[in-house]
N, C-alpha and C positions, 0 to 999 in steps of 0.2 A: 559590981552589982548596981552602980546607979543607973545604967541604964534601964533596970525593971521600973525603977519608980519617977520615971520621967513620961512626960505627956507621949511623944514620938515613941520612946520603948511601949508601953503600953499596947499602942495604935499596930508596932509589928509584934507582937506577942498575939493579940486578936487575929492578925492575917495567918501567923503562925498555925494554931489552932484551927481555923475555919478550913484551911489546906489542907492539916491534919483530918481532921473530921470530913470533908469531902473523900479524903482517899480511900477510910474505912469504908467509908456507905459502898463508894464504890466495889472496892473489893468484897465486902458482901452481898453486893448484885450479883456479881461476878460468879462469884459462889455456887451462889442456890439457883440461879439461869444457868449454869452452864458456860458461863462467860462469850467463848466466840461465837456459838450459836446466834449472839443477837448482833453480828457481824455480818455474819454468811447468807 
């Protein structure tokens, strides 16, 4: 667990999250367009 409370843990928890949250959006783009459609 000490890796959460260290400066560097911290720093990859942030990238963690932001990756996470990038994917959602994405996949709810994805979603409600049709997804390949904005491929094609």
């Amino acid at each position: 667990m000490n890796i959460l409370f260290s400066k560097r843990g911290q720093g990859i928890i942030k990238w963690i999250w932001a990756v996470i949250a990038i994917l959602i959006i994405l996949s709810m783009v994805f979603t409600y367009s049709g997804g390949i459609q904005l491929f094609l």
